[in-house]
N, C-alpha and C positions, 0 to 999 in steps of 0.2 A: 476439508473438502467432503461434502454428500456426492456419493456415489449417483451419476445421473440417474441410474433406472428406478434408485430409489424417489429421487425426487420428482421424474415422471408420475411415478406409483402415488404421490402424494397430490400432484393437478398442479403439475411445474408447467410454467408455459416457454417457450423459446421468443425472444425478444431480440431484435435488431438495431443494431445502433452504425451509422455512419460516422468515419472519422471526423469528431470537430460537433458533434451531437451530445446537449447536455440529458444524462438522465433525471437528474432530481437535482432541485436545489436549494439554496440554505435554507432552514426554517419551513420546508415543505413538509406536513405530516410525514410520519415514516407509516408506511403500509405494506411493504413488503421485502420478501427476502430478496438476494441476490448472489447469484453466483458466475464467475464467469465461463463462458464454454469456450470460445476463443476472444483473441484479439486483448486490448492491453485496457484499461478504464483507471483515471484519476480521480483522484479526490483532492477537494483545495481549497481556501480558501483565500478572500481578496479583501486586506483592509483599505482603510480608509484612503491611499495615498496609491492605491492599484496595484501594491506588493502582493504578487502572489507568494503564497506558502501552500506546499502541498501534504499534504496529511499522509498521503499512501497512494501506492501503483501495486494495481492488483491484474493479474495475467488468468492464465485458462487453470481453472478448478479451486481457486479462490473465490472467497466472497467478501461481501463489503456492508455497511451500513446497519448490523445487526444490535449494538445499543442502544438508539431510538426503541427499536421495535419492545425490549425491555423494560420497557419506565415509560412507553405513551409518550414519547416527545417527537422533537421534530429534527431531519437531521441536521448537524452540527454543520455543514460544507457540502460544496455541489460536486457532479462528477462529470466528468466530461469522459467521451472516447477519444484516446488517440491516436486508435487506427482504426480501422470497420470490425466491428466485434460483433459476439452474439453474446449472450446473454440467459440462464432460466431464471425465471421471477416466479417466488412462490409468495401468496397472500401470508400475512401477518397470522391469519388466523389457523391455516393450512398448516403453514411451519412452526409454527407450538405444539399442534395437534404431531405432526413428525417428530419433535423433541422430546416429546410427554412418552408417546409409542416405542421412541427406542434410546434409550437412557445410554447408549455406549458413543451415538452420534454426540447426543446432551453432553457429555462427559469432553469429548472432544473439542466442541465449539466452546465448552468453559475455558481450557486448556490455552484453544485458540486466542480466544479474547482476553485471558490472564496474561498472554505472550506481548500481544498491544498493547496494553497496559505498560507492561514492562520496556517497551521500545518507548513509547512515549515518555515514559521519568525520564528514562534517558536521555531521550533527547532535549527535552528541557533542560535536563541538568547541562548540557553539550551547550547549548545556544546560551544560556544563562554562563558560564564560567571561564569557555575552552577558547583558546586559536583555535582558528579556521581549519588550520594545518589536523590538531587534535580533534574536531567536528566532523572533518572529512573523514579522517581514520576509523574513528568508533565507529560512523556508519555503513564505512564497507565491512570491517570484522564484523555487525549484526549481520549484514545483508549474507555475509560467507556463513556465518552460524544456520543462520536461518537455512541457508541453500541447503548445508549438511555438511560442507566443503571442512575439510580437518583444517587446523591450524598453519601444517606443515605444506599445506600444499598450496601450489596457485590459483590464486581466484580473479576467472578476469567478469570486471565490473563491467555489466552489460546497461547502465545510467550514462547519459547525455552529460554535460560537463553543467546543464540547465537544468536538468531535472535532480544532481548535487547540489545545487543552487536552493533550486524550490525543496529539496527536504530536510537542509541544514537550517534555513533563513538565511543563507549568506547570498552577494550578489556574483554576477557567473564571472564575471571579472578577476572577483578574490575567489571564487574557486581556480580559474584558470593557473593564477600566479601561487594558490597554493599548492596546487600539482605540481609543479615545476620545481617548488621546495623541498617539498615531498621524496619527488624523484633523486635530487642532488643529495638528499640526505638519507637515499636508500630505504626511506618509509612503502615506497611504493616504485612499479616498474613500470615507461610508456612503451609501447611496443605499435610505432604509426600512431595514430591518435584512441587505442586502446589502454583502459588503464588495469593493472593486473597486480595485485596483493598474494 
């Protein structure tokens, strides 16, 4: 995360998106940065047969789409709001000029996107080999790593039993039934329709 007043400092703009609002989409030049200031934004993609898969859900001081802007392409998947969000958007050229200037934020965004990187093997490896049961697990233990959350402690998964769906590739159905696996074999706790690791 860039410190906002830093990326004020740089000629960040504040952007508004309404729930159900795409901001960019597949194969659209990448031209600027993003980060979020509130509200939730997806990423996703739709093949041929109108399976969605989603790439990532990024919340307040997160950012998204910064590989394009790297190598001049275009980005990989659209994003949509899923709740009324706001948004800073710093131009392409603005945020290099930021990166170049302060080599500890540079250092950080490597860090960050060496971390994607690494969730992504993953995950291919997960969808490529595992039960559903195994695919669900590995990605709430990321999502608990990721939070900060220790091992020993509980982590309640704040993902829709859909939005498990769209980040595994499995359909909400076989995740549904494999929750319930899950639970009976102690993998995982429901607590009402919460699920908690």
């Amino acid at each position: 995360m860039i410190d906002e007043s830093i990326l004020q400092h740089y000629g960040a703009v504040e952007i508004k998106l309404e729930k159900g609002a795409f901001l960019f989409h597949e194969k659209e030049r990448a031209a600027n940065y993003y980060q979020v200031k509130a509200g939730k934004i997806k990423m996703f993609n739709l093949n041929s047969e109108g399976k969605l898969f989603t790439q990532g859900m990024f919340e307040a001081g997160e950012s998204f789409g910064e590989p394009p802007l790297f190598d001049d392409s275009t980005y990989p998947a659209c994003t949509v709001a899923e709740e009324n969000s706001c948004l800073y958007k710093l131009t392409k050229a603005k945020y290099f000029k930021l990166l170049k200037e302060n080599p500890e934020i540079h250092l950080a965004t490597t860090k960050m996107l060496a971390n994607r990187l690494l969730y992504k093997s993953m995950l291919l490896k997960e969808i490529s080999s595992f039960k559903p049961e195994h695919r669900i697990l590995s990605l709430i233990d990321y999502l608990k790593k990721e939070n900060g959350i220790p091992a020993n402690q509980q982590y309640e998964v704040s993902l829709t039993r859909q939005n498990i769906a769209d980040l595994t590739g499995l359909r909400v159905e076989t995740v549904i039934r494999s929750v319930k696996t899950l639970e009976k074999e102690g993998g995982l706790k429901l607590i009402g329709h919460k699920i908690f690791r």
